[in-house]
C-alpha positions as CSV (number, residue, x, y, z in Angstrom):
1,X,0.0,0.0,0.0
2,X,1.2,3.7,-0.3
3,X,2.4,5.5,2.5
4,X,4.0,9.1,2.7
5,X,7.6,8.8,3.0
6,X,8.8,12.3,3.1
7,X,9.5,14.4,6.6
8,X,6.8,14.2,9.1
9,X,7.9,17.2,10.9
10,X,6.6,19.0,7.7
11,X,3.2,17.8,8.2
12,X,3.1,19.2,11.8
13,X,4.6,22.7,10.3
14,X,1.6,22.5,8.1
15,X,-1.2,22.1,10.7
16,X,0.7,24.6,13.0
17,X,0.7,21.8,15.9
18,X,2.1,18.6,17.1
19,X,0.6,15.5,15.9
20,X,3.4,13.1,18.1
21,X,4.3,11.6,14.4
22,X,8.4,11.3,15.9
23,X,7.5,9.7,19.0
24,X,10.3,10.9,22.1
25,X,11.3,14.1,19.6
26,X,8.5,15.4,20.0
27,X,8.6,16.5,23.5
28,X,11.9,17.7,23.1
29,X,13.2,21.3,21.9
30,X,14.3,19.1,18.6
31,X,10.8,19.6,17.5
32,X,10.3,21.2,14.4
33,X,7.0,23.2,15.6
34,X,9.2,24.6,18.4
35,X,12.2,25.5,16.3
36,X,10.0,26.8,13.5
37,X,6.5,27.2,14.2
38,X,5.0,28.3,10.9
39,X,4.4,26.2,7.6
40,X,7.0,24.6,5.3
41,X,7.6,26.2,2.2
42,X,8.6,30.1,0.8
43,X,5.5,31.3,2.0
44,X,4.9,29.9,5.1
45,X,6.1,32.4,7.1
46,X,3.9,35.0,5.9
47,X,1.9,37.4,7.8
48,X,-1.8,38.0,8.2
49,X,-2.6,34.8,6.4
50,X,-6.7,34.2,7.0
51,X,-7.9,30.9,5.7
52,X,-11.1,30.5,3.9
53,X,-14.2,28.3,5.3
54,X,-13.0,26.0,2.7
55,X,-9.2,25.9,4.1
56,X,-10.4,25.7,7.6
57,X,-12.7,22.6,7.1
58,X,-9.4,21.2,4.6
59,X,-6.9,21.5,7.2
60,X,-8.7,20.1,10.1
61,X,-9.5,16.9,7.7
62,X,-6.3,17.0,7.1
63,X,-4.8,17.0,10.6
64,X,-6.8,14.2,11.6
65,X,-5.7,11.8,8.9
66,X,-2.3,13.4,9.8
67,X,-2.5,12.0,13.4
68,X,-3.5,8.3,12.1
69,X,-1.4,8.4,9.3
70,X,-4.2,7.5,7.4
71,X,-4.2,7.9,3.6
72,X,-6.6,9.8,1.3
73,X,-9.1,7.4,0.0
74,X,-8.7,5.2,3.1
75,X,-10.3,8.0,5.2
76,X,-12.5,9.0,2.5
77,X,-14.0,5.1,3.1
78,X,-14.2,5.6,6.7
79,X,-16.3,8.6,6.4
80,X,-18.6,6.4,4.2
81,X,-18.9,4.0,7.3
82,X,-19.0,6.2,9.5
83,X,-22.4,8.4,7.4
84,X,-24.3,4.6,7.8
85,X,-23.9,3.7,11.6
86,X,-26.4,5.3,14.1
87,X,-25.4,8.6,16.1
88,X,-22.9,11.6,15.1
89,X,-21.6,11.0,11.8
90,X,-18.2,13.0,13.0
91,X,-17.8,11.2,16.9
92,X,-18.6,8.1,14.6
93,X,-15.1,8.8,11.9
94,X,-13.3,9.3,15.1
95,X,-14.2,5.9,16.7
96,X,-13.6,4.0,13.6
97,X,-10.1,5.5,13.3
98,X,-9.3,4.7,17.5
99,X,-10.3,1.0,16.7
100,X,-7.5,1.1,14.4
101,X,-4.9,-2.1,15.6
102,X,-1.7,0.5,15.3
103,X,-3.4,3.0,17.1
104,X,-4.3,0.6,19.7
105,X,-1.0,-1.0,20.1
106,X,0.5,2.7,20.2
107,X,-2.6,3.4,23.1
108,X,-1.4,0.5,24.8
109,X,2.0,1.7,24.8
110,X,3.3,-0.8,22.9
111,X,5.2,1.3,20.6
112,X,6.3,5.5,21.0
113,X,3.9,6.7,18.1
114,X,1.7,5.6,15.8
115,X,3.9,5.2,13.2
116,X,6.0,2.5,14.7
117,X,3.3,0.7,15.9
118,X,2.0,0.6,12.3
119,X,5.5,-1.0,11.7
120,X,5.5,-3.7,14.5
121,X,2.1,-4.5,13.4
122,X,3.0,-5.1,10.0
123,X,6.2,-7.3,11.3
124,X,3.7,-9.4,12.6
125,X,4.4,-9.2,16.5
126,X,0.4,-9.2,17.4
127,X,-2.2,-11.6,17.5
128,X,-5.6,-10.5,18.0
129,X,-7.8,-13.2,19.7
130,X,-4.6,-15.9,19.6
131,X,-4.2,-15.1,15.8
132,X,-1.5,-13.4,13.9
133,X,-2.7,-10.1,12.6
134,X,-0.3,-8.3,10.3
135,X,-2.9,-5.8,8.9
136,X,-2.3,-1.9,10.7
137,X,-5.6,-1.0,9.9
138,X,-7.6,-4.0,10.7
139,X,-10.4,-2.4,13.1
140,X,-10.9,-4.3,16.7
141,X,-14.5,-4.8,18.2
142,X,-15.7,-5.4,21.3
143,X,-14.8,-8.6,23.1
144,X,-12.0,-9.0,21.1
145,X,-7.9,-9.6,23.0
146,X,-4.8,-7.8,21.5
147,X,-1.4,-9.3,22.9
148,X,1.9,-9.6,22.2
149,X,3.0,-13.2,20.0
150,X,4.8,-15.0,22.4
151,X,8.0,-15.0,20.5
152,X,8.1,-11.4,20.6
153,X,7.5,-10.7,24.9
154,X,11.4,-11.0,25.4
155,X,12.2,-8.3,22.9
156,X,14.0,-5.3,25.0
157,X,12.3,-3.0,22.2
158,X,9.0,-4.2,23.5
159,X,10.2,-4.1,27.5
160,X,11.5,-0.6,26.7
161,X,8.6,0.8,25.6
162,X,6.3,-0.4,27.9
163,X,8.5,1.0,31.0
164,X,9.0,4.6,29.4
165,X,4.9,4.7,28.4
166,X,4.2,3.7,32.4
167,X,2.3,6.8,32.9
168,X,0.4,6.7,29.3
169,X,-3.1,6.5,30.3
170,X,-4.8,3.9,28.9
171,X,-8.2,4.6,27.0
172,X,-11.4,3.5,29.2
173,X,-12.3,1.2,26.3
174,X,-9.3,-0.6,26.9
175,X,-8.1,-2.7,29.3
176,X,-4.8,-4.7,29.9
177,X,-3.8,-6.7,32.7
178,X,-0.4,-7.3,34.1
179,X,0.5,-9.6,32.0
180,X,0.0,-6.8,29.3
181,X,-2.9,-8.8,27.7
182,X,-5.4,-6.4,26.5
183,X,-9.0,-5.9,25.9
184,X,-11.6,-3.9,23.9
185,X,-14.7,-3.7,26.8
186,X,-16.4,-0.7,24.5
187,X,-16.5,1.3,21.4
188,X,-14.3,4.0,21.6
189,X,-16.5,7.0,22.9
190,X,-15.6,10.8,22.1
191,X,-14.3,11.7,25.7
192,X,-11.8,9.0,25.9
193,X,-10.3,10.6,22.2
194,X,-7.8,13.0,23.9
195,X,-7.0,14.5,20.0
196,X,-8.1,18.0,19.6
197,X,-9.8,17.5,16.3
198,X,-13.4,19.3,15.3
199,X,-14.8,16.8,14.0
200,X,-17.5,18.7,13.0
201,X,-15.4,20.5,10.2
202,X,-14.8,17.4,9.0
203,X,-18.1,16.3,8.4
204,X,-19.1,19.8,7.0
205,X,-16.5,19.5,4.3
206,X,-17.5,16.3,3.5
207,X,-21.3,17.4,2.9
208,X,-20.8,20.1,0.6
C-alpha cells in the first residue's frame, strides 16, 4: 500500500501543531513546531494569512488523517462507514479511526507513536484473539484480545517501551492486565479521544 515517506515534521509545520508523528522528539526542543512554528515552504512564514471556510474545514481533515497516518481514500472510506452507523456522523469517523490495531497498540504503549506501531504490526508481532494479525488498519470490536505473540515478549524494544509509556493512560475502552494482555470492553466513545480534532469541520466538508 502507499504510505507518505517524506519528513513528518513538515506535516506538523503544516497544521501549526504537534501531531506526536516522531514519538520521544516530539517533547523535546528538537521539535520542528518549536524550532519553526510556521508552515513549510517560501511562503509559510507569511503574515496575516486568513484561511477561507473552505481551508479551515481542509486542514482540520487533514490533521486528523495526519494523526492516524491514514491515507486519502482510506479515510474517505471511513467517512462512508461512518455516514451509515447510528449517532454523530463526526464522533462516529473518530471511533472508527481509534479502533485502528496501530493505534491501539500505540494506546497501549506498545510502541512510542503511531507510526512504529504501524510498523511492528506489519512485522507481525500481534495476534488479536490468539491469531496473527499483520494488517495496521484492521479495526478491533468489542470482546475481542490484542497481545503480544509470544516470540516477541522477550524483545527489549517491547520491555523498553512499555517501562518509558508507564504513565500513558490507557483509554477507558481498553483494558490490559499485568500480563500486558489487552482488551476492547467498548467502542471507543468521544471523551476517551484526547486528540483536539473538530470533528465537526470534517463532516461539514464532506457534505458540501
Amino acid at each position: 500500500m502507499a504510505r507518505y515517506t517524506g519528513a513528518v515534521c513538515r506535516l506538523c509545520r503544516r497544521e501549526g501543531q504537534k501531531l506526536f508523528l516522531k514519538g520521544d522528539r516530539c517533547y523535546t526542543d528538537k521539535c520542528a513546531v518549536e524550532r519553526r512554528a510556521y508552515a513549510p515552504g517560501m511562503h509559510g512564514n507569511a503574515r496575516n494569512k486568513k484561511l477561507s471556510e473552505y481551508g479551515v474545514q481542509l486542514r482540520e481533515k487533514q490533521k486528523a488523517r495526519r494523526y492516524y497516518g491514514v491515507l486519502e481514500s482510506q479515510f474517505a472510506e471511513y467517512f462512508e462507514m461512518a455516514s451509515k452507523r447510528k449517532g454523530m456522523t463526526g464522533e462516529n469517523l473518530l471511533a472508527i479511526l481509534e479502533s485502528r490495531l496501530d493505534n491501539v497498540v500505540y494506546r497501549l504503549g506498545f510502541a512510542m507513536s503511531r507510526a512504529e506501531a504501524r510498523q511492528l504490526v506489519r512485522h507481525g508481532h500481534f495476534t488479536v484473539n490468539g491469531k496473527k494479525v499483520n494488517i495496521p488498519s484492521y479495526l478491533v470490536s468489542v470482546g475481542e484480545t490484542i497481545e503480544l505473540k509470544d516470540s516477541s515478549r522477550s524483545l527489549d524494544k517491547f520491555k523498553g517501551a512499555l517501562e518509558a509509556n508507564a504513565s500513558r493512560v490507557v483509554p477507558k475502552w481498553l483494558e490490559m492486565d499485568k500480563n500486558n494482555v489487552a482488551k476492547v470492553v467498548a467502542v471507543p466513545a468521544r471523551e476517551d479521544i484526547d486528540l483536539p480534532i473538530e470533528e465537526h469541520l470534517i463532516v461539514e466538508l464532506y457534505s458540501k
